[in-house]
RODO-2510 file (C-alpha; in nm, 4 decimals, decimal comma):
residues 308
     n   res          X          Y          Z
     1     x     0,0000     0,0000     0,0000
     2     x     0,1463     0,3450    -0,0869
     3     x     0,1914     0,6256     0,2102
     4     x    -0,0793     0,8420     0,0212
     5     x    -0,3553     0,5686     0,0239
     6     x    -0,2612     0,4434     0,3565
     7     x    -0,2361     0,8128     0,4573
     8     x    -0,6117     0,8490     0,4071
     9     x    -0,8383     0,7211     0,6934
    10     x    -1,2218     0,7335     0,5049
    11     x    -1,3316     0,8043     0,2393
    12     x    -1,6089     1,1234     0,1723
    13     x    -1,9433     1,0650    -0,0436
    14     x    -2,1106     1,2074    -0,2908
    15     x    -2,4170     1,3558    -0,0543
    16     x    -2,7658     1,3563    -0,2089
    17     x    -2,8707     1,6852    -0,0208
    18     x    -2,7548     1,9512     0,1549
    19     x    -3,0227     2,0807     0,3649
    20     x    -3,1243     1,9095     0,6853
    21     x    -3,4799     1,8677     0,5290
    22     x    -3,4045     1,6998     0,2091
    23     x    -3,1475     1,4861     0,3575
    24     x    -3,4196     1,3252     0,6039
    25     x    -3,6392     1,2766     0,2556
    26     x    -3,3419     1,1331     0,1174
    27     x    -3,3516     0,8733     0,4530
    28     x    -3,7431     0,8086     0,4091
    29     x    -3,7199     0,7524     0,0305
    30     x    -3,3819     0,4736     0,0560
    31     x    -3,6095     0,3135     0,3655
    32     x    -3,8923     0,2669     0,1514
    33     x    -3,7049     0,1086    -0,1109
    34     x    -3,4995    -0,1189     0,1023
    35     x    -3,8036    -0,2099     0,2893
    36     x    -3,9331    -0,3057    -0,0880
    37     x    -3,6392    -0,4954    -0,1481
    38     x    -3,6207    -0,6842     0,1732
    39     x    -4,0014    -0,7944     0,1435
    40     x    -4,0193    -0,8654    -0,2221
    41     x    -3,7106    -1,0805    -0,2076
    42     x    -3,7923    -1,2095     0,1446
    43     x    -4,1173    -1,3432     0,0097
    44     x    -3,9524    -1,5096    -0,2688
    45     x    -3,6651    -1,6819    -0,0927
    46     x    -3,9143    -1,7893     0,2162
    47     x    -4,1868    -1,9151    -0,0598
    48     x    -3,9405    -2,1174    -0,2695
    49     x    -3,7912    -2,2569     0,0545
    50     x    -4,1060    -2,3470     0,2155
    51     x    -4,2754    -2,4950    -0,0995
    52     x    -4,0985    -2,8441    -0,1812
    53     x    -4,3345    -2,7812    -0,5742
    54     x    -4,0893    -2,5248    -0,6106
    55     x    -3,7501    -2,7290    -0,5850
    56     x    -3,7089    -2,7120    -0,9474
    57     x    -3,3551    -2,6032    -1,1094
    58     x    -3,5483    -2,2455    -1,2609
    59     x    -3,6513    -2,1656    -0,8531
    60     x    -3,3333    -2,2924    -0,7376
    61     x    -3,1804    -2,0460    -0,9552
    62     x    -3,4531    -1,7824    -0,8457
    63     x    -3,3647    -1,7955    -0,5292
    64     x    -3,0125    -1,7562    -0,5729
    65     x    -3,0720    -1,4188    -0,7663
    66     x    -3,3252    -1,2807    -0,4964
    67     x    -3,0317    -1,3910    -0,1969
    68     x    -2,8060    -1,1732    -0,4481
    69     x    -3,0462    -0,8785    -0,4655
    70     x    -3,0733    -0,8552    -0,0914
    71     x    -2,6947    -0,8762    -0,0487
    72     x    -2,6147    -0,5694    -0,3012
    73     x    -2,8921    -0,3393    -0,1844
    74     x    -2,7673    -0,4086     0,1457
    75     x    -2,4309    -0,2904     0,0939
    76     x    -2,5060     0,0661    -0,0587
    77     x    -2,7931     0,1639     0,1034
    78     x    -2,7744     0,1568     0,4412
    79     x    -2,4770     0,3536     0,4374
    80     x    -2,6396     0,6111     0,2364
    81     x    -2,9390     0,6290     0,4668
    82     x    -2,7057     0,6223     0,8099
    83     x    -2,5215     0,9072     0,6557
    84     x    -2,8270     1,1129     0,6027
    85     x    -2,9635     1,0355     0,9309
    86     x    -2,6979     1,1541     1,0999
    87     x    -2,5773     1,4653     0,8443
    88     x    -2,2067     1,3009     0,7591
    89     x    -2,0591     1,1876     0,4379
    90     x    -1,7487     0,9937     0,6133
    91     x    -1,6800     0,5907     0,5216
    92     x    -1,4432     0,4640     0,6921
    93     x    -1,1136     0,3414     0,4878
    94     x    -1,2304    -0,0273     0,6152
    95     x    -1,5544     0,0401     0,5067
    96     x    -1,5182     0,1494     0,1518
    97     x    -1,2974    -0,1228     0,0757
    98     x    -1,5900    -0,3514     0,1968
    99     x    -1,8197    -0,2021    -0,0121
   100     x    -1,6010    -0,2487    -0,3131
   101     x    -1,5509    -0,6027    -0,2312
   102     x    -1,8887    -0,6873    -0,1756
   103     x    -2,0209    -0,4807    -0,4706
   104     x    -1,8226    -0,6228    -0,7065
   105     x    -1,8529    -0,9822    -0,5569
   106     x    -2,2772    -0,9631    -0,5725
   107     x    -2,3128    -0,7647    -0,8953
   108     x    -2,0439    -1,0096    -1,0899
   109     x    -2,2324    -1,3160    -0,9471
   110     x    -2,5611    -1,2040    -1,0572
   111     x    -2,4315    -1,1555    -1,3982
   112     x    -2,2803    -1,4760    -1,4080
   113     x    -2,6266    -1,6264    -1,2754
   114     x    -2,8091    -1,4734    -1,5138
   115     x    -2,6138    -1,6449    -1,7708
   116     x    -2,6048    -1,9888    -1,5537
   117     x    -3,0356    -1,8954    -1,5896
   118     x    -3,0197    -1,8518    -1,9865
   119     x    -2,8875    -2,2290    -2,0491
   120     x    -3,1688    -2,3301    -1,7967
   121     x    -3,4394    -2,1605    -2,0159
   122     x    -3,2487    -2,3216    -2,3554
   123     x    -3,2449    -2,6436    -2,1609
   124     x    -3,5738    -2,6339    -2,0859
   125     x    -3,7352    -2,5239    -2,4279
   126     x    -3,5415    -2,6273    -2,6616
   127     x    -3,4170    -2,9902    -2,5231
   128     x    -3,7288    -3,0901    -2,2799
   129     x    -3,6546    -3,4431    -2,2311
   130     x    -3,3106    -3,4626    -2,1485
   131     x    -3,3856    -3,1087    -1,8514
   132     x    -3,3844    -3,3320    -1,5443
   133     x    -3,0767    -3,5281    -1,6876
   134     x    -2,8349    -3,2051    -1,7860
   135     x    -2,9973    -2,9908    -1,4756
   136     x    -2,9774    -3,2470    -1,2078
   137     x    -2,9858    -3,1435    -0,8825
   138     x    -2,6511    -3,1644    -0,8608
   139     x    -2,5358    -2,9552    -1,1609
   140     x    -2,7688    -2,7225    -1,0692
   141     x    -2,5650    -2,6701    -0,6929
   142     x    -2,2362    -2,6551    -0,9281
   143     x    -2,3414    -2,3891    -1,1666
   144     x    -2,4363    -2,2127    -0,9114
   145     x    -2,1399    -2,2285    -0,7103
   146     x    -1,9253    -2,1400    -0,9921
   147     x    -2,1159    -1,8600    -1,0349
   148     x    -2,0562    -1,7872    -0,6378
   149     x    -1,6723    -1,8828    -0,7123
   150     x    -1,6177    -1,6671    -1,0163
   151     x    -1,7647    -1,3662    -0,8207
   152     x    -1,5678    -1,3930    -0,5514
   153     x    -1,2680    -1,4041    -0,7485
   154     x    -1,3462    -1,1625    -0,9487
   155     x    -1,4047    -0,9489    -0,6394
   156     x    -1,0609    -1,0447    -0,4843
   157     x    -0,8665    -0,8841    -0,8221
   158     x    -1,0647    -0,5633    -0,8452
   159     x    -1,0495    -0,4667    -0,4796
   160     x    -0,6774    -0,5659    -0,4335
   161     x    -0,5786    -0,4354    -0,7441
   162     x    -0,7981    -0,0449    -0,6962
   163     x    -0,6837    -0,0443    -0,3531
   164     x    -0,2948    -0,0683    -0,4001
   165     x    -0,3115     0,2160    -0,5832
   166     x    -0,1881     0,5486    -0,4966
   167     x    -0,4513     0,8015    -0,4422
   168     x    -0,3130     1,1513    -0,5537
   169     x    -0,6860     1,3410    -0,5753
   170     x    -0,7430     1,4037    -0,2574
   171     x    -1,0649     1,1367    -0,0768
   172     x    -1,3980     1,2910    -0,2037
   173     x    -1,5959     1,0265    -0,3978
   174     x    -1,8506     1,1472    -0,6327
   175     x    -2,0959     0,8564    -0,5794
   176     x    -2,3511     0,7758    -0,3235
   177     x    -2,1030     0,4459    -0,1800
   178     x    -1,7734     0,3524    -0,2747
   179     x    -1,7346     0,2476    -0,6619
   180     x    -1,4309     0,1408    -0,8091
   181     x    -1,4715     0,4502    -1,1228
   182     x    -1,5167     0,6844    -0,8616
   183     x    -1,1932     0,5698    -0,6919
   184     x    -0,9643     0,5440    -0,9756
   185     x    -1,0164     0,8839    -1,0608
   186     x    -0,8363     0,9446    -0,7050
   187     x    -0,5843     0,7844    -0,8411
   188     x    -0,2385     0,8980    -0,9688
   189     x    -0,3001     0,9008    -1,3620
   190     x     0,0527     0,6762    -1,4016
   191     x    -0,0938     0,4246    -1,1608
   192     x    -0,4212     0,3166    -1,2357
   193     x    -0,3259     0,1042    -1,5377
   194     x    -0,3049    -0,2504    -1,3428
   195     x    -0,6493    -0,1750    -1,2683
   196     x    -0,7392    -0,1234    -1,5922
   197     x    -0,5849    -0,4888    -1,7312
   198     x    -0,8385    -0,5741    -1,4468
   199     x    -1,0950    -0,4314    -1,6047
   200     x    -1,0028    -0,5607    -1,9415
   201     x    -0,9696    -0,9177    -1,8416
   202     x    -1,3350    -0,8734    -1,6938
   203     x    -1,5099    -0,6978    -1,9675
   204     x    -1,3731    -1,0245    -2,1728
   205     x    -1,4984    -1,2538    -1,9451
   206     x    -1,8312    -1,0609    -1,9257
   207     x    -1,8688    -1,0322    -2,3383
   208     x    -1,8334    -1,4147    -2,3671
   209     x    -2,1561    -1,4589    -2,1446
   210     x    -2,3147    -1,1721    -2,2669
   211     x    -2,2380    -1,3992    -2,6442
   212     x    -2,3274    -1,7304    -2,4918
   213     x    -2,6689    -1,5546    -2,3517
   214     x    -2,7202    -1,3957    -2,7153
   215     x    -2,6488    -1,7466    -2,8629
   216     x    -2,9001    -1,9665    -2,5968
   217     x    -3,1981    -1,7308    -2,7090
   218     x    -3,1502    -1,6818    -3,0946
   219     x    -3,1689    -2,1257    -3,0228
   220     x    -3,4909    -2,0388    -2,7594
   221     x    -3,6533    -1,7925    -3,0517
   222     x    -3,6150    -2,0434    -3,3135
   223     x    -3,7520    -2,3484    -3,0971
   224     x    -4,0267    -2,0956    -3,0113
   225     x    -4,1173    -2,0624    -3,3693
   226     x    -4,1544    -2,4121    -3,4512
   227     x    -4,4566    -2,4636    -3,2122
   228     x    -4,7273    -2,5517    -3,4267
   229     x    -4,9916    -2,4087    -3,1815
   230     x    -5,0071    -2,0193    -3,0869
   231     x    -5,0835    -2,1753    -2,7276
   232     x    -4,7485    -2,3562    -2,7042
   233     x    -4,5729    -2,0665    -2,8238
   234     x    -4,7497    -1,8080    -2,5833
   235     x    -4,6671    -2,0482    -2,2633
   236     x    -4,3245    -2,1399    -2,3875
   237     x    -4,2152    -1,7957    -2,4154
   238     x    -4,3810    -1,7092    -2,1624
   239     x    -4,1433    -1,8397    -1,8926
   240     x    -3,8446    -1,6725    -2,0681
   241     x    -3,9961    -1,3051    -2,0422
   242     x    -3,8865    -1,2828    -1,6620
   243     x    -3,5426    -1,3767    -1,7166
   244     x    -3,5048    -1,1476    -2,0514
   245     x    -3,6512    -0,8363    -1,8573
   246     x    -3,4154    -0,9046    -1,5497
   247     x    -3,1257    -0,9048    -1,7931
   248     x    -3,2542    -0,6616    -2,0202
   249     x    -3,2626    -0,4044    -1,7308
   250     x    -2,9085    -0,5601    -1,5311
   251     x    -2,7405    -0,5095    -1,8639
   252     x    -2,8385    -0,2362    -2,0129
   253     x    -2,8199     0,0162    -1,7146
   254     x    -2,4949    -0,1494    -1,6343
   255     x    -2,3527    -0,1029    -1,9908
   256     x    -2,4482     0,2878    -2,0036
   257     x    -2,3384     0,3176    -1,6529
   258     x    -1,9971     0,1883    -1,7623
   259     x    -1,8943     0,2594    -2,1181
   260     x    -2,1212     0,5898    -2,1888
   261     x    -1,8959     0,8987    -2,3236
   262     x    -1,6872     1,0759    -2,1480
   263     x    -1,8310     1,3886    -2,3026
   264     x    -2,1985     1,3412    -2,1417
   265     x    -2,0536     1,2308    -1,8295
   266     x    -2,1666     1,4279    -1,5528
   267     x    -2,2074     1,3756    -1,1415
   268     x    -2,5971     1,3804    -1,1623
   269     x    -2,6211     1,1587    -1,5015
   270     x    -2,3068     0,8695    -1,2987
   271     x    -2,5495     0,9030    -0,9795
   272     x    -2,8780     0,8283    -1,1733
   273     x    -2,7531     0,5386    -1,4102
   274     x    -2,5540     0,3971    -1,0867
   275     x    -2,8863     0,4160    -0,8709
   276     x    -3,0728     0,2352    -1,1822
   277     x    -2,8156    -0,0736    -1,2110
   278     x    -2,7619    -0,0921    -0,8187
   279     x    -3,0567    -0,0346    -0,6541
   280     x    -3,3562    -0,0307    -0,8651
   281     x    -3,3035    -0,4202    -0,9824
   282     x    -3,3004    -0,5581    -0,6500
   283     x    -3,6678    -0,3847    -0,5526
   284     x    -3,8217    -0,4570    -0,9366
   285     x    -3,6896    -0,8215    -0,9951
   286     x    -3,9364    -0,9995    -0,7361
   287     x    -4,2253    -0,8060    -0,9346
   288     x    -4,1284    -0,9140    -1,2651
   289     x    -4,0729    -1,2257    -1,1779
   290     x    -4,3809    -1,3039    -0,9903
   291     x    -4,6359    -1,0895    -1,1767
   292     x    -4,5926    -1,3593    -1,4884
   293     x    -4,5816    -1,6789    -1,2861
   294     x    -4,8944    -1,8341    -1,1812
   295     x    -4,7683    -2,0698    -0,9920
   296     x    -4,5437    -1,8439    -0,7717
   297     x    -4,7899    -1,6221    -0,6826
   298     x    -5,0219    -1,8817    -0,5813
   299     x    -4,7629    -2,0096    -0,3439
   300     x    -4,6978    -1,7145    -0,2285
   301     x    -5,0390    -1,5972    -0,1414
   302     x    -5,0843    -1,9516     0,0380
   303     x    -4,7745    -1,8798     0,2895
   304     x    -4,8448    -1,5152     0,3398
   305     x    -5,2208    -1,6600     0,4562
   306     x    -5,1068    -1,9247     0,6255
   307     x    -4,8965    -1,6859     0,8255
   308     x    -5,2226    -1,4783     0,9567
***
């Protein structure tokens, strides 16, 4: 560690208000959302666990992603709303390092899920009878732990490698929690290029799913298609629309977030676009995945009942 990074003690973030008045807003609008977050994907995780008709490698997976969303809301929110609460932008040197670490480690496992979730939809659509065979139980428990695995490591590189840096630009992030952009522009400009052949090994790793997921639904469309009846179609497509919103909206804000021009880069815009891949997915994924499945919701219903 270099004497200017290990000369700073926290860490100062972006605030979202600067009155006393709008920063307690600020605390009631994060609460409600968490509290969204927390009970959609609380329902979802207690449901599938409860319900032994749900034990099936797509809820398996499901329940993997909604353990994922609770994790990464959990580590940029509270923060945020503690540091509202009590009118301070300080984070600890410990603490931001955390965050990166467990940032990185959720958001690059749900990614990798969400491909480990498109072969499970090919799987299931367009080879149906061999499903229980190539999604056992088993593989099921070691896709998803690779998934797990390949997250962690990934998280293990980009923290060690942004935090050995030296930080030349002073300790004033300009996001909400501690993001590894926002840090590298702390950095000394001569330094930060181990980080980037980080980043570049990553954003390989990440296109190759991103081509594999492309690949498992141009098969999914086609096996679509060939359903003689507009029924069979419908229901078969159907139980891919979940998992192609979820991506659609993980990806996308993520992407813009990440690789938008310089030249339209701004501290609002970065806050908004970081607030849409971070925080809104965790609260809207229960709801998409839920409002389309029968079956869920029916479960669901049944526990929260049975419960009163």
């Amino acid at each position: 560690m270099s004497n200017s990074s290990s000369s700073i003690s926290q860490f100062l973030l972006l605030p979202f208000a600067d009155t006393r008045e709008l920063q307690l807003v600020h605390f009631c609008l994060f609460l409600g959302i968490y509290l969204a977050a927390l009970l959609g994907n609380g329902l979802i995780i207690s449901t599938i666990a409860c319900d032994h008709h749900l034990h099936t490698p797509m809820y398996f997976f499901l329940l993997n992603l909604s353990v994922l969303d609770l994790g990464c809301i959990s580590t940029t929110v509270p923060k945020s709303m503690a540091n509202s609460l009590r009118d301070t932008r300080a984070i600890s040197y410990t603490g931001c390092v955390g965050q990166v670490f467990f940032f990185v480690f959720l958001i690059a496992t749900e990614y990798f899920l969400l491909t480990v979730m498109a072969y499970d939809r090919y799987v299931a659509i367009c080879h149906p009878l061999h499903y229980g065979t190539l999604l056992g139980s088993r593989a099921c428990v070691h896709m998803a732990a690779a998934a797990w695995a390949s997250g962690f490591l990934c998280a293990v590189l980009h923290t060690a490698s942004t935090f050995s840096l030296p930080l030349c630009h002073g300790n004033a992030v300009d996001q909400f929690f501690c993001e590894i952009p926002q840090i590298l522009k702390l950095s000394c400009s001569d330094a930060y290029l181990r980080e980037i052949a980080v980043i570049v090994v990553g954003v390989c790793l990440d296109f190759g799913c991103f081509v594999f997921i492309v690949v498992s639904y141009v098969q999914i469309f086609r096996a679509v298609l060939r359903i003689p009846s507009q029924q069979g179609r419908h229901k078969a497509f159907s139980t891919c629309l979940p998992h192609l919103a979820v991506l659609s909206l993980f990806v996308s804000s993520g992407m813009f977030a990440y690789l938008k021009p310089p030249s339209i880069s701004s501290v609002i815009l970065d806050l908004v676009l970081t607030f849409l891949y971070s925080v809104f997915p965790p609260v809207v994924n229960p709801f998409i995945y839920s409002m389309k499945n029968q079956e869920l919701k029916d479960t669901m219903w049944k526990l929260m009942t049975g419960c009163f």
